[in-house]
C-alpha positions as a printed Julia matrix, in Angstrom:
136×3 Matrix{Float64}:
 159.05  -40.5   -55.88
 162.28  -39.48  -54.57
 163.14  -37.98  -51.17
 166.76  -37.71  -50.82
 168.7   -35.46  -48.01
 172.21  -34.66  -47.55
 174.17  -35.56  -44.24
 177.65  -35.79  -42.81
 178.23  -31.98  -43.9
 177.65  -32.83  -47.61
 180.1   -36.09  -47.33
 176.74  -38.29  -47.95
 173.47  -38.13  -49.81
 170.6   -41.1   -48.65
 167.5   -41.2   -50.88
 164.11  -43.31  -50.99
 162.24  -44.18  -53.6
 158.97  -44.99  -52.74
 155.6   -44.82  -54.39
 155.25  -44.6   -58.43
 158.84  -44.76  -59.85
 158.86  -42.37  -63.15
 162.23  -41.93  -65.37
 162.05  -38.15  -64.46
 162.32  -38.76  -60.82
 165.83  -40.33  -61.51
 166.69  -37.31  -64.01
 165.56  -34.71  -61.3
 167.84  -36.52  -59.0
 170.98  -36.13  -61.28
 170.18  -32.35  -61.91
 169.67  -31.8   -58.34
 172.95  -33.55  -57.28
 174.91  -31.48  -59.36
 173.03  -28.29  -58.38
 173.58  -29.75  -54.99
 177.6   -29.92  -55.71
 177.91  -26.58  -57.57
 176.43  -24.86  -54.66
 178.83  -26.91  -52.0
 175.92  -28.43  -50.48
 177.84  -31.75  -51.66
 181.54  -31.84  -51.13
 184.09  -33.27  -53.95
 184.06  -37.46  -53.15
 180.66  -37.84  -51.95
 179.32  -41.22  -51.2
 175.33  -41.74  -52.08
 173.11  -44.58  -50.43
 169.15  -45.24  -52.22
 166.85  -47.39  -51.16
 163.63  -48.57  -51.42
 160.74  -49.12  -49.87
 156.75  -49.01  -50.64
 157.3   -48.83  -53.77
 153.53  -49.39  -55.65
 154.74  -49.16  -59.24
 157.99  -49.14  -62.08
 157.33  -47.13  -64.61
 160.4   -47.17  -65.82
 161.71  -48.79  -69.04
 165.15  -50.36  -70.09
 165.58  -47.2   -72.17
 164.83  -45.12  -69.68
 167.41  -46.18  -67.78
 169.76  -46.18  -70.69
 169.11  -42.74  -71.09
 169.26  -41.75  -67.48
 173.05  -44.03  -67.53
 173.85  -41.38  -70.42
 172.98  -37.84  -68.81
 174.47  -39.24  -65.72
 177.59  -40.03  -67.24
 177.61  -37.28  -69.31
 176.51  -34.18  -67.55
 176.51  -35.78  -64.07
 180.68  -36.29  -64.1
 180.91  -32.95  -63.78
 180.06  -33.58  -59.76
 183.05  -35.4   -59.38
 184.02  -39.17  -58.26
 181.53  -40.79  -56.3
 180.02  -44.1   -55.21
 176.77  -45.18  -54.89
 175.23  -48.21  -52.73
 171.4   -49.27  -53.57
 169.75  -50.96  -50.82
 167.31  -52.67  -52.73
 164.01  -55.18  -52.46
 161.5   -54.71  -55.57
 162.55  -57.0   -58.17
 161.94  -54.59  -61.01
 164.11  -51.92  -58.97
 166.41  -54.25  -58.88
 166.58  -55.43  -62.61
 166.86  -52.15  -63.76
 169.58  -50.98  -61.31
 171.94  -54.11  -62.31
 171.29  -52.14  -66.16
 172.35  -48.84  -64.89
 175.46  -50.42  -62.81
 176.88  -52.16  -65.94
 175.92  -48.68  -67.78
 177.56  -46.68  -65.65
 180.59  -48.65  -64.42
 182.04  -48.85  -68.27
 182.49  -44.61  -67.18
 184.47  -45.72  -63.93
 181.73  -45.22  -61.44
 181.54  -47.57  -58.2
 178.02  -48.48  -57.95
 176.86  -51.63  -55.79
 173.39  -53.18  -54.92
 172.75  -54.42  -51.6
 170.38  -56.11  -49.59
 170.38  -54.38  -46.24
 170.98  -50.35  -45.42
 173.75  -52.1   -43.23
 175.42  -53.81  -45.57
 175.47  -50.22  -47.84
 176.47  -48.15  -45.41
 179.22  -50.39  -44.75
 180.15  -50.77  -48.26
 180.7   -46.89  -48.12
 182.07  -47.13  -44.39
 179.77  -44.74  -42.96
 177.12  -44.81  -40.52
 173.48  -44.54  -40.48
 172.91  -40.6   -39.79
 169.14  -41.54  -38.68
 168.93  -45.17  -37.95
 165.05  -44.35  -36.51
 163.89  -42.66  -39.85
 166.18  -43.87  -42.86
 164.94  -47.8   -42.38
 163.09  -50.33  -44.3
């Protein structure tokens, strides 16, 4: 599952997943991003920040991923440049994001895994709009 909310006036999306991961959870999250942008919910050089956190299963293949890498570097460029920091502790989360980074950076997008929601909202040198609910 996916819960993501937009902050800063539309300068910064933060997401969890939590619960069952499932490959259309990611692509809903690409379609509403650029729904998100089209509308101007999301302004032009948006910066992005997932984490995760109870997660209770992957269900989420290699080719999953290499399909959600392609509609997100195919349709999804139309929101614009952006980068994307993924705070990060389930090992399988993990494996598959390091996929979808080297995926996605051969397209020119910035994305970096992290270990702490500090060190991500650092990396995209903004704060923590809810320190007492977006936490780990």
């Amino acid at each position: 599952m996916f819960d993501s909310t937009v902050y800063n006036e539309g300068s910064l999306i933060v997401g969890k997943m939590s619960g069952v991961l499932e490959p259309q959870s990611f692509i809903n999250g690409i379609f509403w991003q650029i729904d998100s942008r089209n509308v101007g919910e999301v302004k032009e050089g948006f910066s992005q920040l997932y984490y995760d956190t109870d997660v209770v299963s992957v269900d989420v293949t290699e080719d999953d991923i290499r399909r959600i890498a392609e509609i997100n570097t195919g349709i999804g460029i139309n929101t614009g440049s952006f980068r994307t920091a993924l705070v990060l502790s389930n090992e399988e989360v993990i494996r598959l994001a390091k996929i979808h980074q080297a995926l996605t950076r051969e397209h020119g997008f910035e994305v970096e895994i992290f270990n702490t929601l500090e060190e991500g909202f650092a990396w995209l040198a903004c704060d923590n709009p809810e320190p007492e609910t977006i936490k780990i």
